[in-house]
N, CA, C and O atoms as a printed pandas DataFrame, in Angstrom:
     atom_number atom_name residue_name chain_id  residue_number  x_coord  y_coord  z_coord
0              1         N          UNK        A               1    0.831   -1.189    0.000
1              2        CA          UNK        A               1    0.000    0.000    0.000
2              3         C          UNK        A               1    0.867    1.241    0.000
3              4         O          UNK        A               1    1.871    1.173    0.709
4              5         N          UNK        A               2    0.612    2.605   -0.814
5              6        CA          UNK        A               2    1.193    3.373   -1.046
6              7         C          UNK        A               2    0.573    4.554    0.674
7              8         O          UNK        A               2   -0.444    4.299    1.319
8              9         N          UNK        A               3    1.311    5.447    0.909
9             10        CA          UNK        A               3    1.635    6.406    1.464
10            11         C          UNK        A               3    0.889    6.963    0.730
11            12         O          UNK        A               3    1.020    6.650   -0.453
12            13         N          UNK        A               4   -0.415    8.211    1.133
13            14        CA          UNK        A               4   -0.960    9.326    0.526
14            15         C          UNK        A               4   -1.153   10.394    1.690
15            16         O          UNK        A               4   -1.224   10.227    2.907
16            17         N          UNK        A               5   -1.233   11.902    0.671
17            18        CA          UNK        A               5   -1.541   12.866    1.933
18            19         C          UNK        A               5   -2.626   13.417    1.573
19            20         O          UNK        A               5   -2.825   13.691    0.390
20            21         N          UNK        A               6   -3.614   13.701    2.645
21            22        CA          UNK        A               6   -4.653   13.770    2.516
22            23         C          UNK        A               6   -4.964   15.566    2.834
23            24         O          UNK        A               6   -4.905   16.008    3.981
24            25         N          UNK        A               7   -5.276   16.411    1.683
25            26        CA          UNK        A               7   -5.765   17.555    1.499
26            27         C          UNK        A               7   -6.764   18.147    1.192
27            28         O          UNK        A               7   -7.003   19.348    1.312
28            29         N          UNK        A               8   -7.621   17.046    0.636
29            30        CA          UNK        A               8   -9.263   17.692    0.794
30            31         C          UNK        A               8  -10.066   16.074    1.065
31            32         O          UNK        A               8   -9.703   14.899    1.038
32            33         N          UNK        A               9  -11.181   16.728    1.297
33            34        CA          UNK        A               9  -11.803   15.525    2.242
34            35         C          UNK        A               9  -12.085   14.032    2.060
35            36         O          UNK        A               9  -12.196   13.917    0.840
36            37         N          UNK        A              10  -12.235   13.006    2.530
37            38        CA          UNK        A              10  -12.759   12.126    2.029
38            39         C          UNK        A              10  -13.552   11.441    2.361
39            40         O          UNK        A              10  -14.327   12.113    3.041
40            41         N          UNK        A              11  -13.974   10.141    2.289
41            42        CA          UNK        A              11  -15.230    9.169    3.250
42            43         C          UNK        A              11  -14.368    8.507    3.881
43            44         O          UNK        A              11  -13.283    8.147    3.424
44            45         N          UNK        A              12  -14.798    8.293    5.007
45            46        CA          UNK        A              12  -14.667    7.497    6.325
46            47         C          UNK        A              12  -14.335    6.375    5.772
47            48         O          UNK        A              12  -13.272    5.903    6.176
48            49         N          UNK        A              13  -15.198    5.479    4.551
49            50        CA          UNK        A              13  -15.554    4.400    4.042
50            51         C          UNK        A              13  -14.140    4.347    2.881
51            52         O          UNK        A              13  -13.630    3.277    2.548
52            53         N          UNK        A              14  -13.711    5.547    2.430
53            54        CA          UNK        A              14  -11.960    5.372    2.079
54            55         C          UNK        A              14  -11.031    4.982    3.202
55            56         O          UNK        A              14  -10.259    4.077    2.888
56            57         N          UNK        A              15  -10.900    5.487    4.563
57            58        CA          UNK        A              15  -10.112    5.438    4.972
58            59         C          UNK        A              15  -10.817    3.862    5.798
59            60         O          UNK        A              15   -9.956    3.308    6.480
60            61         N          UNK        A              16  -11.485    3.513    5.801
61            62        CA          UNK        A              16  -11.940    1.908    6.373
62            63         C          UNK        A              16  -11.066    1.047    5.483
63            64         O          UNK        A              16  -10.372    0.131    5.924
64            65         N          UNK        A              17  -11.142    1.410    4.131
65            66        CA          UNK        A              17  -10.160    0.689    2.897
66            67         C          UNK        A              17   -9.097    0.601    2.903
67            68         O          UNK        A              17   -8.520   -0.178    2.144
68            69         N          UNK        A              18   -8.657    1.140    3.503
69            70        CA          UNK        A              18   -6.749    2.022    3.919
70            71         C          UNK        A              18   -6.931    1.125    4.992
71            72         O          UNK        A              18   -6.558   -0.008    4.689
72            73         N          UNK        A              19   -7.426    1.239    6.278
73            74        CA          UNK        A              19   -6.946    0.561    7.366
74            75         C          UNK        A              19   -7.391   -1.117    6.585
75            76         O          UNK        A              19   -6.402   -1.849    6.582
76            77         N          UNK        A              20   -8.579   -1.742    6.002
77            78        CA          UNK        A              20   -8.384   -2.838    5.676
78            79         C          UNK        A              20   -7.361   -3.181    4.575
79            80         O          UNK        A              20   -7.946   -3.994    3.860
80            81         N          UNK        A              21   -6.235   -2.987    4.124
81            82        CA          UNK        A              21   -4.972   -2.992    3.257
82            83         C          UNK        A              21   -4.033   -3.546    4.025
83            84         O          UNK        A              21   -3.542   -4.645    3.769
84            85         N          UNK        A              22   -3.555   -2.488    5.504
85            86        CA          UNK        A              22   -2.734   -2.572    5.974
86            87         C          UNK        A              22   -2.528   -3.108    7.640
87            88         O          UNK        A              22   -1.466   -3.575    8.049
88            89         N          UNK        A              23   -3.986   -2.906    8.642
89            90        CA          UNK        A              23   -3.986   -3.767    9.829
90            91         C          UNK        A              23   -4.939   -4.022    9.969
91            92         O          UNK        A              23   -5.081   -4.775   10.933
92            93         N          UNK        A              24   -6.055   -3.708    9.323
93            94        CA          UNK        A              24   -7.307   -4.423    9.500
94            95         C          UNK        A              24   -8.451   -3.029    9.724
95            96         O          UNK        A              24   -9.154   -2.408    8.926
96            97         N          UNK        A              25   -8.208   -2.908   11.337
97            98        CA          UNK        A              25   -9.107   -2.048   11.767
98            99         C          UNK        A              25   -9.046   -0.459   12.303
99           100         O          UNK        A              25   -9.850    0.383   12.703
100          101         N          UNK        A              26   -7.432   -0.573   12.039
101          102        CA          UNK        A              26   -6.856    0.814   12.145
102          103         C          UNK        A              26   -6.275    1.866   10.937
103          104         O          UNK        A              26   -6.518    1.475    9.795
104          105         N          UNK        A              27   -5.737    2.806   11.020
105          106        CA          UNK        A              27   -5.028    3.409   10.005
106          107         C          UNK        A              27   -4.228    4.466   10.788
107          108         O          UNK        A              27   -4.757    5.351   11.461
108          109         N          UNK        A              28   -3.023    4.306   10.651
109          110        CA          UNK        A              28   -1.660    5.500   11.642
110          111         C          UNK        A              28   -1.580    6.411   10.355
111          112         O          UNK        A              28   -1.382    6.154    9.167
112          113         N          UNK        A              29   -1.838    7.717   11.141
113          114        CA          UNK        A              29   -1.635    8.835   10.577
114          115         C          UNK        A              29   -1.043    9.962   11.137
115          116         O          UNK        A              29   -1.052   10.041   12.365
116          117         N          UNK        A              30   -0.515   10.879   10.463
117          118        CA          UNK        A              30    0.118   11.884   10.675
118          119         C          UNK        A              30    0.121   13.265   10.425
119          120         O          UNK        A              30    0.634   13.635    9.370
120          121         N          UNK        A              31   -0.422   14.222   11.302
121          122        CA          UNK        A              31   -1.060   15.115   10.966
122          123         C          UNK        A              31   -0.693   16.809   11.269
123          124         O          UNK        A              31   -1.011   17.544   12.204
124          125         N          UNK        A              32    0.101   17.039   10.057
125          126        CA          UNK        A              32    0.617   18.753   10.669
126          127         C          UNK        A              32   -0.908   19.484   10.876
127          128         O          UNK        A              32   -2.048   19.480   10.412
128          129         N          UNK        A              33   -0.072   20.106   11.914
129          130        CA          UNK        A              33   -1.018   21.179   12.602
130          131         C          UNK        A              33   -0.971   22.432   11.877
131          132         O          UNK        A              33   -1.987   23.024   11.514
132          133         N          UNK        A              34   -0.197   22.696   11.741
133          134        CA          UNK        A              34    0.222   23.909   10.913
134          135         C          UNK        A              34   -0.506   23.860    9.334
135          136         O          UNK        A              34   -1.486   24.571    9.113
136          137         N          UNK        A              35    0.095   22.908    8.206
137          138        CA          UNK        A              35   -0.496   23.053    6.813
138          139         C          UNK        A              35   -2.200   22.154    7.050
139          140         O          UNK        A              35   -3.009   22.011    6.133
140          141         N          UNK        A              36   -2.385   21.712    8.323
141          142        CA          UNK        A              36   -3.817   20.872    8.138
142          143         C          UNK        A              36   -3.741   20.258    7.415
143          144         O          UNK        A              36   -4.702   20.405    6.661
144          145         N          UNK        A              37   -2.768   19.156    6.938
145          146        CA          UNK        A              37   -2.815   17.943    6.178
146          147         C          UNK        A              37   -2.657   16.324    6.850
147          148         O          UNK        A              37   -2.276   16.275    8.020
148          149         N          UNK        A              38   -2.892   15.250    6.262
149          150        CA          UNK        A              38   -2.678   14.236    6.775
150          151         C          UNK        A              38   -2.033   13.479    6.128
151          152         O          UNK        A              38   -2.237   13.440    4.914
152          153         N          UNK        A              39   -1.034   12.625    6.732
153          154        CA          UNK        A              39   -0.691   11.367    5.908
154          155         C          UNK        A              39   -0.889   10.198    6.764
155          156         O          UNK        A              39   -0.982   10.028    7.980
156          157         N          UNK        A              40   -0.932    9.222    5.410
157          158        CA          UNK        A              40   -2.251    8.054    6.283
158          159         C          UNK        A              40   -1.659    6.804    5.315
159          160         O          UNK        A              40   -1.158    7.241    4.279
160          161         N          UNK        A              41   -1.629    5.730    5.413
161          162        CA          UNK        A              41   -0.843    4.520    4.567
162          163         C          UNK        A              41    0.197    3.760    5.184
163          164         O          UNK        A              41    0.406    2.581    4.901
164          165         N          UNK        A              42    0.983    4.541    6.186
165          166        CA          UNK        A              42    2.421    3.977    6.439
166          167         C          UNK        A              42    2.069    2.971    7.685
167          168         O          UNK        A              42    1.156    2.853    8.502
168          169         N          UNK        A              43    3.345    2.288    7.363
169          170        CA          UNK        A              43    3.383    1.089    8.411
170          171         C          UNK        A              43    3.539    1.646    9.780
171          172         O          UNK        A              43    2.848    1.246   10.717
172          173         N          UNK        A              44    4.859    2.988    9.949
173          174        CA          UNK        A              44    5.080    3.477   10.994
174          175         C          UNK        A              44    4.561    4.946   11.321
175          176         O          UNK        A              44    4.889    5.670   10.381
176          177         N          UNK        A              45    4.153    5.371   11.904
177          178        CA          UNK        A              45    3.890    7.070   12.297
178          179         C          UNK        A              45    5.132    7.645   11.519
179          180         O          UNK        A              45    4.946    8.427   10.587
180          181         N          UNK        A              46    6.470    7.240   11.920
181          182        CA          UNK        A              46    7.073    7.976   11.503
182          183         C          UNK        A              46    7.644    7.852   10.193
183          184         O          UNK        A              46    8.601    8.547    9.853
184          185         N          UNK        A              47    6.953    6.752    9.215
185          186        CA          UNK        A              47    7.165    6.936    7.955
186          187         C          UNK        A              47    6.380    7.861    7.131
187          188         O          UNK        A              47    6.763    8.137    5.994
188          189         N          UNK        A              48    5.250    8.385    7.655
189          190        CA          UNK        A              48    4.261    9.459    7.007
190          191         C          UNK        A              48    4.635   10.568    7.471
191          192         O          UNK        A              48    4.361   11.543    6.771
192          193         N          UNK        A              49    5.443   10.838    8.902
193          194        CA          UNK        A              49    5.830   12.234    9.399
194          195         C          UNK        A              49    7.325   12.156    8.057
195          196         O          UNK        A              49    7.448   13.167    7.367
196          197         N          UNK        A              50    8.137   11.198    7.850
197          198        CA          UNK        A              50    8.876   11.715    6.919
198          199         C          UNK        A              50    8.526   12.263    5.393
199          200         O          UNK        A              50    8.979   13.143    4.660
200          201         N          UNK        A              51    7.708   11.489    5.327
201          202        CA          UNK        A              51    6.698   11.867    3.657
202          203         C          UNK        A              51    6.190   13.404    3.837
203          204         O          UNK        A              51    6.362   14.149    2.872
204          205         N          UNK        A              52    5.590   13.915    4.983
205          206        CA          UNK        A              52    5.195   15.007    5.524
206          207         C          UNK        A              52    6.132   16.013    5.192
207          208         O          UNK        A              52    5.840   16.939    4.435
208          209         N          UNK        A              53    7.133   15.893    5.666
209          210        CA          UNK        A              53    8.778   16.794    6.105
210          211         C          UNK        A              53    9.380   16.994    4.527
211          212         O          UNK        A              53    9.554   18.113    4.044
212          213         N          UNK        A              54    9.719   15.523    3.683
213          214        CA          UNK        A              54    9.673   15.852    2.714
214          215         C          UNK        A              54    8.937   16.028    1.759
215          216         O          UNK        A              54    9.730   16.244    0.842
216          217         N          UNK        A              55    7.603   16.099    1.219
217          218        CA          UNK        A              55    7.148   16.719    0.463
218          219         C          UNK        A              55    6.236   17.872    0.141
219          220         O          UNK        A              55    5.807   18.471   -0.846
220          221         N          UNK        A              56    6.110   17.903    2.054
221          222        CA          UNK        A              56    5.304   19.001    1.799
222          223         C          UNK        A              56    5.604   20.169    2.954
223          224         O          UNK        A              56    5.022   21.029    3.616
224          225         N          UNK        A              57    7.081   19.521    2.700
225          226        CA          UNK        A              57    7.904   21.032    4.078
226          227         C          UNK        A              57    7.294   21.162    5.386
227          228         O          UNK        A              57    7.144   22.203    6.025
228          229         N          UNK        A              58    6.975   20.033    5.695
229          230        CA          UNK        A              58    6.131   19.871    7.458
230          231         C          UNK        A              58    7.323   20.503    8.307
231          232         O          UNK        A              58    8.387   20.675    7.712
232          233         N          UNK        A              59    7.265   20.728    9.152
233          234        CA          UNK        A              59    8.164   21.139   10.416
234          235         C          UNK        A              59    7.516   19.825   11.202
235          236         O          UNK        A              59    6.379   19.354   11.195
236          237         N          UNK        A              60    8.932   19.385   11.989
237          238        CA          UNK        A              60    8.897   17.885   12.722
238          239         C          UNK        A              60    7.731   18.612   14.135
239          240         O          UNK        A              60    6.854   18.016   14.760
240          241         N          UNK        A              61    8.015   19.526   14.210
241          242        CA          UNK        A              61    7.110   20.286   15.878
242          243         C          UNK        A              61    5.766   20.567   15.432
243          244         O          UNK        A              61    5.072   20.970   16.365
244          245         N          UNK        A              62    5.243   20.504   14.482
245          246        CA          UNK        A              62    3.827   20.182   13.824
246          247         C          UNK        A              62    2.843   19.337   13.429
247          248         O          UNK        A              62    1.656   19.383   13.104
248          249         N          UNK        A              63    4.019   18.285   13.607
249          250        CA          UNK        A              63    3.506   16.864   12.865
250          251         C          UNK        A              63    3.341   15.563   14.175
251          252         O          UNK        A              63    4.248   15.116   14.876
252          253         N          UNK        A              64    1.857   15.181   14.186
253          254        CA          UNK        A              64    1.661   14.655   15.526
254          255         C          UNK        A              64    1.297   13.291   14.947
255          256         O          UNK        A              64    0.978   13.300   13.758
256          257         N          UNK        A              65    1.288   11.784   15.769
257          258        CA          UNK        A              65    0.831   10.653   14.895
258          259         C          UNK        A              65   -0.482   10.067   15.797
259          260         O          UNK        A              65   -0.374    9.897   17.012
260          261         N          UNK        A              66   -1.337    9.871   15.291
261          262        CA          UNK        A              66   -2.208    9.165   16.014
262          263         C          UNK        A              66   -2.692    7.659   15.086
263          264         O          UNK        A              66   -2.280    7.114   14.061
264          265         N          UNK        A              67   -3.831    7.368   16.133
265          266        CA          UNK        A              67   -4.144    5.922   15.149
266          267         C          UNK        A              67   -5.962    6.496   14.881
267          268         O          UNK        A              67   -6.621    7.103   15.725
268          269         N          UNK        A              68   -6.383    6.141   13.667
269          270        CA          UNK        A              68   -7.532    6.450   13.512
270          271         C          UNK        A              68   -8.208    4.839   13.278
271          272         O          UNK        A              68   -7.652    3.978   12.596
272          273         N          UNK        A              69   -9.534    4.650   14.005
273          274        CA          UNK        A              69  -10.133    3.856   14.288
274          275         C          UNK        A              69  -11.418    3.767   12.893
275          276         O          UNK        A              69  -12.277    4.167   13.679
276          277         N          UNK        A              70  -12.235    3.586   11.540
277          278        CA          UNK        A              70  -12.841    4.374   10.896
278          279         C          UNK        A              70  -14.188    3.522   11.489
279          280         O          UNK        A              70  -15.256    4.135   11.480
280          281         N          UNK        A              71  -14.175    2.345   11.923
281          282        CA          UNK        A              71  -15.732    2.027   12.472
282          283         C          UNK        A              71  -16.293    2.282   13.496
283          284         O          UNK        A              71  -17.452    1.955   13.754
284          285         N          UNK        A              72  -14.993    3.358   14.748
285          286        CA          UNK        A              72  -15.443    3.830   15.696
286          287         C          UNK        A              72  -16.244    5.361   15.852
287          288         O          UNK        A              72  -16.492    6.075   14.880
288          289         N          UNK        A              73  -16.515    5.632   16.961
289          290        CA          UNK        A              73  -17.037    7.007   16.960
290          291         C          UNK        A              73  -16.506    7.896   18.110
291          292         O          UNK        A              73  -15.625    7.426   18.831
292          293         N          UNK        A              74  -16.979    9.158   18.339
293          294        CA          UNK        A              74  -16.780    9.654   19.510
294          295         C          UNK        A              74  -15.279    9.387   20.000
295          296         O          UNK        A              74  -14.382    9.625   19.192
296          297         N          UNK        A              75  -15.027    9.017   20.980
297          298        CA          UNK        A              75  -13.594    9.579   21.560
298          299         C          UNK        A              75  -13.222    7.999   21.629
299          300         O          UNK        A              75  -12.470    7.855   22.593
300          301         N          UNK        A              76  -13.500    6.544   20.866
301          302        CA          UNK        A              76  -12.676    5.711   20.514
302          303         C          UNK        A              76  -12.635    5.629   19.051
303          304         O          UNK        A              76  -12.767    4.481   18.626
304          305         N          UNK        A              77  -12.422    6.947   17.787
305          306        CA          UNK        A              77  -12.734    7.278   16.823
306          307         C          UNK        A              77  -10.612    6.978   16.534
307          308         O          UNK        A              77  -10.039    6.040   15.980
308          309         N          UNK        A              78  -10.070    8.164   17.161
309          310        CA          UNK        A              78   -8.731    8.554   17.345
310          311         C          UNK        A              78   -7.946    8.707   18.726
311          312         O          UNK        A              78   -8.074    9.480   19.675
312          313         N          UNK        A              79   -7.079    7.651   18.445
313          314        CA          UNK        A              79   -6.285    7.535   19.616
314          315         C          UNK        A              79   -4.706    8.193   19.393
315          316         O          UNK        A              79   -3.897    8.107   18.469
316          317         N          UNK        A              80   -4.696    8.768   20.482
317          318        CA          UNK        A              80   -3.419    9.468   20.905
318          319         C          UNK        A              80   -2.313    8.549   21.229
319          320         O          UNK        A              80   -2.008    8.351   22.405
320          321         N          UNK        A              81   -1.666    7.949   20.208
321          322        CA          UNK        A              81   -0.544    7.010   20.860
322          323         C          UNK        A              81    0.802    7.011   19.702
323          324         O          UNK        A              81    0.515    6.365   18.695
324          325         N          UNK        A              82    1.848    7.467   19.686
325          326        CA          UNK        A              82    2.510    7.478   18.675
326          327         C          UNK        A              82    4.042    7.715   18.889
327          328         O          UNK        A              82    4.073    8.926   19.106
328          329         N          UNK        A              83    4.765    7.461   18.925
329          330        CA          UNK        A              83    6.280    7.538   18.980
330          331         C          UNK        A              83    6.547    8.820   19.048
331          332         O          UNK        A              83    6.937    9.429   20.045
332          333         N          UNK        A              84    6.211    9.508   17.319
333          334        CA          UNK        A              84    6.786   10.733   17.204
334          335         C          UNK        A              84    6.213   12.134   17.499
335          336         O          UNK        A              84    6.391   13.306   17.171
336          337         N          UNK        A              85    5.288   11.246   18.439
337          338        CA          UNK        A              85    4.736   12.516   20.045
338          339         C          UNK        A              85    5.670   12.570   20.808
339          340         O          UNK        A              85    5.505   13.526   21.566
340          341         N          UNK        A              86    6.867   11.867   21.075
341          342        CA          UNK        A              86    7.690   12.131   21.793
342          343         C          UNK        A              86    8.554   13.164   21.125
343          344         O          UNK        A              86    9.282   13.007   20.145
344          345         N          UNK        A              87    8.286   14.527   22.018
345          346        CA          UNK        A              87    8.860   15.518   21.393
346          347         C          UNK        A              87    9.236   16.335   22.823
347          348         O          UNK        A              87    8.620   17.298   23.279
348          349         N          UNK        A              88   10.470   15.650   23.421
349          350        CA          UNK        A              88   10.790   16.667   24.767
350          351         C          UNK        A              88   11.248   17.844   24.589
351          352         O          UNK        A              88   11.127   18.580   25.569
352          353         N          UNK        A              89   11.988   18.515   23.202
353          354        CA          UNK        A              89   12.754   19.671   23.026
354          355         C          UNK        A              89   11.473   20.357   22.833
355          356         O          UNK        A              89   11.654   21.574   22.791
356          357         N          UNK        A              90    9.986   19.947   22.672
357          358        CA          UNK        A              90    8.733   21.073   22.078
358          359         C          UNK        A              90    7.995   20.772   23.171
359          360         O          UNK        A              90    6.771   20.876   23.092
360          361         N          UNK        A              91    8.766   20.242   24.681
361          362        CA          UNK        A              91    7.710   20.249   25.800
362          363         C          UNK        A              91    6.626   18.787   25.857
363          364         O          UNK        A              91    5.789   18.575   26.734
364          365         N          UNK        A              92    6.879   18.043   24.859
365          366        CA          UNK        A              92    5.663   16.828   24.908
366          367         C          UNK        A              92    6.530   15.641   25.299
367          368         O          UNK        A              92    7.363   15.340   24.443
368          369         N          UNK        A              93    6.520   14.926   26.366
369          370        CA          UNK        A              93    6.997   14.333   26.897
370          371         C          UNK        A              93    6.509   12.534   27.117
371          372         O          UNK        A              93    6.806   11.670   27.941
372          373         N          UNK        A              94    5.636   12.585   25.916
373          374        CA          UNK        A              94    4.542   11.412   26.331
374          375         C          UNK        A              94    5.010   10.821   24.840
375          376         O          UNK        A              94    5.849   11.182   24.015
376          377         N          UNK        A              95    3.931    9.604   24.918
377          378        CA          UNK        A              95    3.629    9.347   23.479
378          379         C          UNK        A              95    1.978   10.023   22.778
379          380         O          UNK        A              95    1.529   10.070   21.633
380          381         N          UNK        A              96    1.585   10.351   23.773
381          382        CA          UNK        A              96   -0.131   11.045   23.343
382          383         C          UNK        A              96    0.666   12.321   23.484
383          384         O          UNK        A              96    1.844   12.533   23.769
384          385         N          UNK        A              97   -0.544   13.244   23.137
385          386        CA          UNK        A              97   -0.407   14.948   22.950
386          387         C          UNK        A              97   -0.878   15.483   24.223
387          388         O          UNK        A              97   -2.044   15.597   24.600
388          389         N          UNK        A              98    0.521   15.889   25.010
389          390        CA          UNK        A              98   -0.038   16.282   26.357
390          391         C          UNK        A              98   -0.860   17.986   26.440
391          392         O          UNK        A              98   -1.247   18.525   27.477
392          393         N          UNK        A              99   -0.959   18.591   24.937
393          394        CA          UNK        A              99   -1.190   20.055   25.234
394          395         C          UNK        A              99   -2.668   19.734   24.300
395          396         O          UNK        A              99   -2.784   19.294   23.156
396          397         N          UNK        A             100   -3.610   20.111   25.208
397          398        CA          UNK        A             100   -4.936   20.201   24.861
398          399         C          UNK        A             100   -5.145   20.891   24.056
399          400         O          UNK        A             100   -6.114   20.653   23.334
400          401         N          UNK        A             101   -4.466   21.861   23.857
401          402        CA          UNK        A             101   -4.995   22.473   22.511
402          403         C          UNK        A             101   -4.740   22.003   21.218
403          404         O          UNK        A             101   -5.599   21.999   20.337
404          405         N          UNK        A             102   -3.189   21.465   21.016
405          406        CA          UNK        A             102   -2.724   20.563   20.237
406          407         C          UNK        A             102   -3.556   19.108   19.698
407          408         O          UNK        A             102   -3.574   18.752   18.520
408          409         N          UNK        A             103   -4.079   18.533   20.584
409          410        CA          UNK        A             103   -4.303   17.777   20.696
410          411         C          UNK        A             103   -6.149   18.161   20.192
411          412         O          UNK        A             103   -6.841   17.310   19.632
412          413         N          UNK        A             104   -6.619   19.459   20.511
413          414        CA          UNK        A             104   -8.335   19.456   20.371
414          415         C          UNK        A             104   -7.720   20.014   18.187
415          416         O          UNK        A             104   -8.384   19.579   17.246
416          417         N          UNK        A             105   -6.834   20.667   18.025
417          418        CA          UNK        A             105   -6.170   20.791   16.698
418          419         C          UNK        A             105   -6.250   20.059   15.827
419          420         O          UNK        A             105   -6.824   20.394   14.791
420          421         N          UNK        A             106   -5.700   18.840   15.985
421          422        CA          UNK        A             106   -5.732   17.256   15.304
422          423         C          UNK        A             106   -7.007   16.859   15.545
423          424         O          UNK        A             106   -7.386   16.102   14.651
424          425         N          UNK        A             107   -7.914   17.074   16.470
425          426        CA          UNK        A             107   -8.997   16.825   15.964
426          427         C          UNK        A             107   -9.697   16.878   15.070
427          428         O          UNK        A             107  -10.217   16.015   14.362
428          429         N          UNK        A             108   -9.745   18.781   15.103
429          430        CA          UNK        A             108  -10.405   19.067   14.427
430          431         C          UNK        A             108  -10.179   18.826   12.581
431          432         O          UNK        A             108  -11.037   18.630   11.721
432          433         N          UNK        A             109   -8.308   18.970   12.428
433          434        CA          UNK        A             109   -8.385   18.583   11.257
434          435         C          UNK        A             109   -8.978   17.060   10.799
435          436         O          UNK        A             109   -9.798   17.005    9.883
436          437         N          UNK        A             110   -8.608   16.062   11.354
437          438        CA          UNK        A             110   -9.008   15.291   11.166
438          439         C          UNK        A             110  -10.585   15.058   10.789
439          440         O          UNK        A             110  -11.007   14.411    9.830
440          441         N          UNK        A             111  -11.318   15.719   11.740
441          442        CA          UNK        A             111  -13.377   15.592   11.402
442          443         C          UNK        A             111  -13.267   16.453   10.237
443          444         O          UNK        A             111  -14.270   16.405    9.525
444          445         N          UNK        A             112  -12.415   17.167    9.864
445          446        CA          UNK        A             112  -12.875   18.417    8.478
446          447         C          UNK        A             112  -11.980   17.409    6.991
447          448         O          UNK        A             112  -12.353   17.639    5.840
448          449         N          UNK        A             113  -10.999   16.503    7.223
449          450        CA          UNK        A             113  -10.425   15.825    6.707
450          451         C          UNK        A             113  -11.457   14.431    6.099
451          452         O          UNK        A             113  -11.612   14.029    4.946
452          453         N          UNK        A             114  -11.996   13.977    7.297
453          454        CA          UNK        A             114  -12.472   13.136    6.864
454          455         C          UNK        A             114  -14.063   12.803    7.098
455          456         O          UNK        A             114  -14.441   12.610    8.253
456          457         N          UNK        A             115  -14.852   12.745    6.178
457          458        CA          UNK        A             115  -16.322   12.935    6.534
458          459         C          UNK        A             115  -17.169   11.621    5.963
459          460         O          UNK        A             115  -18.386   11.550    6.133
């Protein structure tokens, strides 16, 4: 399965297709805060934060990974769990997004991302 970045919207029922390709019931994505884009395909978080960085000039302090769930809803929809949340030089010290605002951010791109 190829790596894509996701810039205007799509169905839920695409990205169900994406997670059935590659683990079944999930799909790891990666999502600057800054350009509001996603990348979604990769095996690792941090193979879509590099696709991010290089092709579409992400800054690494923008780019957060979560796992998106597409048959869930509500707050077991997207989970906060990702390696390259570990970002101690930008204050995030976890593998989830310890700054609520950051973290309500990726939300939101994500629900405007994917419908």
């Amino acid at each position: 399965m190829e790596m894509r970045i996701i810039k205007k919207p799509i169905l839920k029922s695409e990205l169900k297709s994406i997670a059935e390709e590659r683990f079944g019931d999930l799909v790891k994505a990666a999502v600057d805060i800054d350009q509001e884009i996603i990348a979604v395909g990769g095996e690792l978080h941090v193979d879509e934060e590099v696709l991010l960085i290089e092709q579409e000039g992400s800054k690494q302090e923008n780019v957060w990974g979560v796992n998106i769930y597409p048959d869930n809803s509500g707050d077991d929809f997207i989970e906060f769990d990702s390696m390259v949340n570990l970002k101690p030089a930008f204050g995030n010290r976890s593998r989830g997004i310890d700054d609520s605002k950051i973290r309500e951010k990726v939300i939101t791109i994500i629900k405007k991302l994917v419908i």
